[in-house]
Backbone atoms as SQL, in Angstrom:
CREATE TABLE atoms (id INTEGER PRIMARY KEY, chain TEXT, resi INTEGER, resn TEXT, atom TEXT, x REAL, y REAL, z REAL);
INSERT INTO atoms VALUES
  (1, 'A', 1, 'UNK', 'N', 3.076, -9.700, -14.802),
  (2, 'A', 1, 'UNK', 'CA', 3.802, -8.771, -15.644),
  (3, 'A', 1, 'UNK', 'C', 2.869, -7.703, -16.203),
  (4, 'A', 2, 'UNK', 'N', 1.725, -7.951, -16.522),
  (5, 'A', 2, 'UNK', 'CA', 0.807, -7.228, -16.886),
  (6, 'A', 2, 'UNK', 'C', 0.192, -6.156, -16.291),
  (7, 'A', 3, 'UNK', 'N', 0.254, -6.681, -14.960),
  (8, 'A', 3, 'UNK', 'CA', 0.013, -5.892, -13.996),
  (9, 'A', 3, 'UNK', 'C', 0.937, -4.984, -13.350),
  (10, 'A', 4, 'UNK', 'N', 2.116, -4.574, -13.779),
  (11, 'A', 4, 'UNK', 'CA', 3.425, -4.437, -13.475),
  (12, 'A', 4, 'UNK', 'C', 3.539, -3.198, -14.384),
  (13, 'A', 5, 'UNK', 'N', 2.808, -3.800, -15.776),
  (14, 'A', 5, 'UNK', 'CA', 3.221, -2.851, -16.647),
  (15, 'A', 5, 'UNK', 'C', 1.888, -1.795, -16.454),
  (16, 'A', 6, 'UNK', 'N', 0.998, -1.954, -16.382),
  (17, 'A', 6, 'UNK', 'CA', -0.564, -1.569, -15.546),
  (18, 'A', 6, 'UNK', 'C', 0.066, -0.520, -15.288),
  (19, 'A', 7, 'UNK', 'N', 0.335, -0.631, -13.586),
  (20, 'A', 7, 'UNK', 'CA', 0.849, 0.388, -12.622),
  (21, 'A', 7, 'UNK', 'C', 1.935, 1.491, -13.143),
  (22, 'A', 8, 'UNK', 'N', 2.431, 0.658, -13.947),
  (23, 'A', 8, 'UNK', 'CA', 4.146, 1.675, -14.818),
  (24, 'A', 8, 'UNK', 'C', 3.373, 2.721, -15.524),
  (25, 'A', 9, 'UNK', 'N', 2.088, 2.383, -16.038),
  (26, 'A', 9, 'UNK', 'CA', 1.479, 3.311, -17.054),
  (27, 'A', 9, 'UNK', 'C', 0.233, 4.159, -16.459),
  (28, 'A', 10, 'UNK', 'N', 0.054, 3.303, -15.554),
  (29, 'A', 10, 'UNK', 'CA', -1.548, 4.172, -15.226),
  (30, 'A', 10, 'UNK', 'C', -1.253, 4.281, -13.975),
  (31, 'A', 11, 'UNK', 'N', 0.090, 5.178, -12.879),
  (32, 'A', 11, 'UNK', 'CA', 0.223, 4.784, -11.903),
  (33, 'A', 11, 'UNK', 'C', -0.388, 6.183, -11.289),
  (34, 'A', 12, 'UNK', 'N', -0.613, 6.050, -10.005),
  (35, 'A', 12, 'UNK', 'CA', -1.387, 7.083, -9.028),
  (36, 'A', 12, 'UNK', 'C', -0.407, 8.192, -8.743),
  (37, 'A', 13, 'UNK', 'N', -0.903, 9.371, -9.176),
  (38, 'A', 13, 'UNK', 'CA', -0.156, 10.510, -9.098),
  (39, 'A', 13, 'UNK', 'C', -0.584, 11.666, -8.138),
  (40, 'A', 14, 'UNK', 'N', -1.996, 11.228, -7.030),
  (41, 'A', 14, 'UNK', 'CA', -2.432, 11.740, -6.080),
  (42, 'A', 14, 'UNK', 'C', -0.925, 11.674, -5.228),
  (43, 'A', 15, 'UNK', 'N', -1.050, 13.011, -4.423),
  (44, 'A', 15, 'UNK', 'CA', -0.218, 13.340, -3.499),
  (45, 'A', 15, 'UNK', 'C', -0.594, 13.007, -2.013),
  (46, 'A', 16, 'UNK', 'N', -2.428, 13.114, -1.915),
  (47, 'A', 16, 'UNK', 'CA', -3.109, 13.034, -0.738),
  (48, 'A', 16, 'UNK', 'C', -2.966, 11.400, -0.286),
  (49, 'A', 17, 'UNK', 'N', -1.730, 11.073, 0.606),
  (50, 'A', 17, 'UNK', 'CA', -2.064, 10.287, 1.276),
  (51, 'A', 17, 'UNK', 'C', -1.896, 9.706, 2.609),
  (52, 'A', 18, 'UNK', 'N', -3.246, 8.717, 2.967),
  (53, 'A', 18, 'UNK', 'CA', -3.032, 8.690, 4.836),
  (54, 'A', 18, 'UNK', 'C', -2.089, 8.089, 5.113),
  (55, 'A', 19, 'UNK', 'N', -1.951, 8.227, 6.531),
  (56, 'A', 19, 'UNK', 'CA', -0.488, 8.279, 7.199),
  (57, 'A', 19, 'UNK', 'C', -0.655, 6.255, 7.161),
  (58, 'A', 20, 'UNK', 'N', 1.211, 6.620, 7.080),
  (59, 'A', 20, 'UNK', 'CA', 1.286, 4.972, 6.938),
  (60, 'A', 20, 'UNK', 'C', 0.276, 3.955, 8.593),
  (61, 'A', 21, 'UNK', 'N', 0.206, 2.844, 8.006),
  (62, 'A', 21, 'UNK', 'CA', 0.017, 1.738, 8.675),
  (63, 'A', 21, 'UNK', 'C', 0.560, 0.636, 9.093),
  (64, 'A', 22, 'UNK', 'N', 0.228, -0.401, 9.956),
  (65, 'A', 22, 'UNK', 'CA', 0.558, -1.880, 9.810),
  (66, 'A', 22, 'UNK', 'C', -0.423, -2.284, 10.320),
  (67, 'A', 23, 'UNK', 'N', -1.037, -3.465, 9.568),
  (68, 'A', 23, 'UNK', 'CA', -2.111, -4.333, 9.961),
  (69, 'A', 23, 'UNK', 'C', -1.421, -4.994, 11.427),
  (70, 'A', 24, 'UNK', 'N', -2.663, -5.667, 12.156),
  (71, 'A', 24, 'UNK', 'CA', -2.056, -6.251, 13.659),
  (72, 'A', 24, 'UNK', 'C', -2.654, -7.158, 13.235),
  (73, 'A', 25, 'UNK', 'N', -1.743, -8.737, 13.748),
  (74, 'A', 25, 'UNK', 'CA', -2.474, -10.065, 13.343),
  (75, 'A', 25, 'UNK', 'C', -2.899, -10.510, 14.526),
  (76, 'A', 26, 'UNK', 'N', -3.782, -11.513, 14.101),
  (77, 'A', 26, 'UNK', 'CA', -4.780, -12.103, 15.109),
  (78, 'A', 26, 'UNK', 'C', -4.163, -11.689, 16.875),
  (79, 'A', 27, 'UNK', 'N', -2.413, -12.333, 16.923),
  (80, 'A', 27, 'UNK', 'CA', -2.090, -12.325, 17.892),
  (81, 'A', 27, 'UNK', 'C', -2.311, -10.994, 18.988),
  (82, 'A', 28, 'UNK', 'N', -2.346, -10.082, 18.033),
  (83, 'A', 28, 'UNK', 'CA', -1.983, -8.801, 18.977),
  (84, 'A', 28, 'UNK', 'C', -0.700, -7.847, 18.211),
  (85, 'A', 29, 'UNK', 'N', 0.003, -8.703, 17.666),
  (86, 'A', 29, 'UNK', 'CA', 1.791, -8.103, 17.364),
  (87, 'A', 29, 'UNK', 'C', 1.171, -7.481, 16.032),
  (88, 'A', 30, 'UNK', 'N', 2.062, -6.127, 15.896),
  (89, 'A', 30, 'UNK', 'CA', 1.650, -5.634, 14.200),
  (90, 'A', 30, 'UNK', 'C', 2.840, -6.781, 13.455),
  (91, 'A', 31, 'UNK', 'N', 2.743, -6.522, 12.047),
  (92, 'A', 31, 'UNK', 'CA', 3.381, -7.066, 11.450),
  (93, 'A', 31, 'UNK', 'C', 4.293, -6.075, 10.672),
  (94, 'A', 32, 'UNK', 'N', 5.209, -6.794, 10.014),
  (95, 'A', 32, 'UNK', 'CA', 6.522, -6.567, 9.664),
  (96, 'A', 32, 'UNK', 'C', 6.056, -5.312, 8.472),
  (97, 'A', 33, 'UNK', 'N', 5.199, -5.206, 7.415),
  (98, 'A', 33, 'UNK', 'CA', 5.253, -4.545, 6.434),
  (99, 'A', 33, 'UNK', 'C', 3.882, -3.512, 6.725),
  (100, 'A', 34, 'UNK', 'N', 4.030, -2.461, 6.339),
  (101, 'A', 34, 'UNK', 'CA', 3.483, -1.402, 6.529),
  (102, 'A', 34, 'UNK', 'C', 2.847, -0.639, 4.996),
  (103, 'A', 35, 'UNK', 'N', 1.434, -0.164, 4.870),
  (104, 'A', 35, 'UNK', 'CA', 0.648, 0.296, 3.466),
  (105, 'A', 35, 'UNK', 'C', 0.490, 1.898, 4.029),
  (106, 'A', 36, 'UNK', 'N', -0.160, 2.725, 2.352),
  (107, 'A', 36, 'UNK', 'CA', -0.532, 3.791, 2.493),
  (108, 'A', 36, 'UNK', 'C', -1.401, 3.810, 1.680),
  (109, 'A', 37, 'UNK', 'N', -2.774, 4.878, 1.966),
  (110, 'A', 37, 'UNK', 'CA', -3.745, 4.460, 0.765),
  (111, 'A', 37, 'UNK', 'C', -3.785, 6.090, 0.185),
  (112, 'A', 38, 'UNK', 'N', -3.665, 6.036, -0.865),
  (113, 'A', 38, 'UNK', 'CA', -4.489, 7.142, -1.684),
  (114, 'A', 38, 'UNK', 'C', -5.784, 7.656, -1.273),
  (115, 'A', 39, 'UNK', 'N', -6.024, 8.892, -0.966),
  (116, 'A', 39, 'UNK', 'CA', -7.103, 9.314, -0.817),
  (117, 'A', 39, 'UNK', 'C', -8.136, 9.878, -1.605),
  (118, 'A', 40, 'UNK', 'N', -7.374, 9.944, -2.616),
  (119, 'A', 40, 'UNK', 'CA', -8.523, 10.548, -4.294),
  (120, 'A', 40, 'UNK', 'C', -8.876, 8.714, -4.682),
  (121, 'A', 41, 'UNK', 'N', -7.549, 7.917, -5.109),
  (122, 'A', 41, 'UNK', 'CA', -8.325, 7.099, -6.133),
  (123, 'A', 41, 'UNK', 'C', -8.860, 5.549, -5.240),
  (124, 'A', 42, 'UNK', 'N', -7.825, 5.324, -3.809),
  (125, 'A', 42, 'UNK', 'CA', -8.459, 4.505, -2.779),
  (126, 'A', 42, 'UNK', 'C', -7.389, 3.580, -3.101),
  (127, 'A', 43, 'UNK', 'N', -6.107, 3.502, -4.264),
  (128, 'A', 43, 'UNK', 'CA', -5.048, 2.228, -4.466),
  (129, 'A', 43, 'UNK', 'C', -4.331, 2.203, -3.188),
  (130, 'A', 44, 'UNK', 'N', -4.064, 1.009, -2.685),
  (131, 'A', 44, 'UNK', 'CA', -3.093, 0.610, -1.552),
  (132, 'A', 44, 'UNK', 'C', -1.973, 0.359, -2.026),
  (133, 'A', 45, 'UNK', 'N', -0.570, 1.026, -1.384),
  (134, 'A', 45, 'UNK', 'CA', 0.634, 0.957, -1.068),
  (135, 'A', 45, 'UNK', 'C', 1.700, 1.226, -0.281),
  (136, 'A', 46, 'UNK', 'N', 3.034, -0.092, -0.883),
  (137, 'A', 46, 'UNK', 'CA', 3.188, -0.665, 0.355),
  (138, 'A', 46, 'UNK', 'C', 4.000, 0.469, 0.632),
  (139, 'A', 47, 'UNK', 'N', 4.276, 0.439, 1.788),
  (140, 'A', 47, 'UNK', 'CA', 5.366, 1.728, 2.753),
  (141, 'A', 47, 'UNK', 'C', 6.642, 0.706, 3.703),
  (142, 'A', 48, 'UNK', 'N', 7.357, 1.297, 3.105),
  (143, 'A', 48, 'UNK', 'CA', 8.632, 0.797, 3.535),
  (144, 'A', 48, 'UNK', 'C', 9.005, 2.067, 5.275),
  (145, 'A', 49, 'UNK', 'N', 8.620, 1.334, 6.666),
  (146, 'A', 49, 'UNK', 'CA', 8.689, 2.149, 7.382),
  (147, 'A', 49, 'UNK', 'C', 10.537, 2.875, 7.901),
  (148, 'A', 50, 'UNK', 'N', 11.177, 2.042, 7.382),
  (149, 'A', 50, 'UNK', 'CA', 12.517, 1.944, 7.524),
  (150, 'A', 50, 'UNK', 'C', 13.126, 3.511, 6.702),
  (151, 'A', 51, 'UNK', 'N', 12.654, 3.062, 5.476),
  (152, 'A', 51, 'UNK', 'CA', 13.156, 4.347, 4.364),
  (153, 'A', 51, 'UNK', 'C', 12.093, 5.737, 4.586),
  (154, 'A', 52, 'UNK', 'N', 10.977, 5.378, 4.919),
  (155, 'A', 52, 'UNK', 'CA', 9.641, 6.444, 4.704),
  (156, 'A', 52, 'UNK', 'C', 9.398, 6.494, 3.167),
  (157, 'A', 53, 'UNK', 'N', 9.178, 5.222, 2.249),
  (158, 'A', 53, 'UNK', 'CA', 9.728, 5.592, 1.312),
  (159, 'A', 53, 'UNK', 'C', 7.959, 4.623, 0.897),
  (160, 'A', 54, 'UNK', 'N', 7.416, 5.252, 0.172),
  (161, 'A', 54, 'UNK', 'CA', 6.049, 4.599, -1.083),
  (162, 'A', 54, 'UNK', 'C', 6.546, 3.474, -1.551),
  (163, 'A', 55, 'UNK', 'N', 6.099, 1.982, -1.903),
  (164, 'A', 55, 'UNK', 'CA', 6.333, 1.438, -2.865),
  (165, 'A', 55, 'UNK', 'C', 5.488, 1.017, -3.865),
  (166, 'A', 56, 'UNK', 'N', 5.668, -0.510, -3.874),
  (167, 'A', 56, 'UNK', 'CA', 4.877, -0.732, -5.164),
  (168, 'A', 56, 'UNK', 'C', 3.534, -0.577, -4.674),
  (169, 'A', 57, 'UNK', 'N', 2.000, -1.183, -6.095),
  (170, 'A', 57, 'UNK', 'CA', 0.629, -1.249, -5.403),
  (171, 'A', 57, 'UNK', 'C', 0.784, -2.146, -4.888),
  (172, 'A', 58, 'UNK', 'N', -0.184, -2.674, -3.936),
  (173, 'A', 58, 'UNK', 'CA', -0.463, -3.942, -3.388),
  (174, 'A', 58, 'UNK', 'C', -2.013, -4.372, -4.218),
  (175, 'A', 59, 'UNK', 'N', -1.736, -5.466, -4.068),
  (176, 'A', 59, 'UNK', 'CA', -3.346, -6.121, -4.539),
  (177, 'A', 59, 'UNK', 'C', -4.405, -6.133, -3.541),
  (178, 'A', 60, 'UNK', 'N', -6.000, -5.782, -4.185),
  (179, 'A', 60, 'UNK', 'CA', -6.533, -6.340, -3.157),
  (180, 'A', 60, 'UNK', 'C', -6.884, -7.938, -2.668),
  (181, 'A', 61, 'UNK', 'N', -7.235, -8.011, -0.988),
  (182, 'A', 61, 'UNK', 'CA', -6.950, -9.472, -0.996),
  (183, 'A', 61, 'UNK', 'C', -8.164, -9.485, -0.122),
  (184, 'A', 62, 'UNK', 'N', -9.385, -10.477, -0.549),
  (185, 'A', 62, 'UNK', 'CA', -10.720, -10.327, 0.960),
  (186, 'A', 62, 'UNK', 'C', -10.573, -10.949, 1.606),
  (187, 'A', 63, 'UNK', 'N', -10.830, -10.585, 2.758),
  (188, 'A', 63, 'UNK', 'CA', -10.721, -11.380, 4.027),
  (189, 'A', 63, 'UNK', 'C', -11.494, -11.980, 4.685),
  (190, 'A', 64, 'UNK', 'N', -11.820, -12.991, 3.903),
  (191, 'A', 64, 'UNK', 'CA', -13.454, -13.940, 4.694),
  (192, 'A', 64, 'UNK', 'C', -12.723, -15.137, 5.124);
């Protein structure tokens, strides 16, 4: 929730951003949900490829 309210208040108002994505899993196949990153502040979000539409942030998550 905190983090919810975070984003509501301090949310990214850069316009510059790269063209959507989808990560590809191990298999080969991309996957179902698609990000966009900010290019001034570097926050990831998610992209709804259906609507073309920004959504919420995503968290970061490492991948070791």
């Amino acid at each position: 929730m905190i983090d919810t309210l975070a984003n509501l208040l301090f949310r990214c108002w850069h316009r510059r951003l790269s063209r959507p994505m989808t990560p590809v899993q191990k298999s080969g196949a991309p996957e179902d949900r698609g990000f966009v990153i900010c290019l001034d502040c570097g926050k990831k979000f998610s992209y709804d490829m259906s609507t073309m539409a920004m959504g919420k942030a995503l968290k970061d998550q490492d991948q070791s």
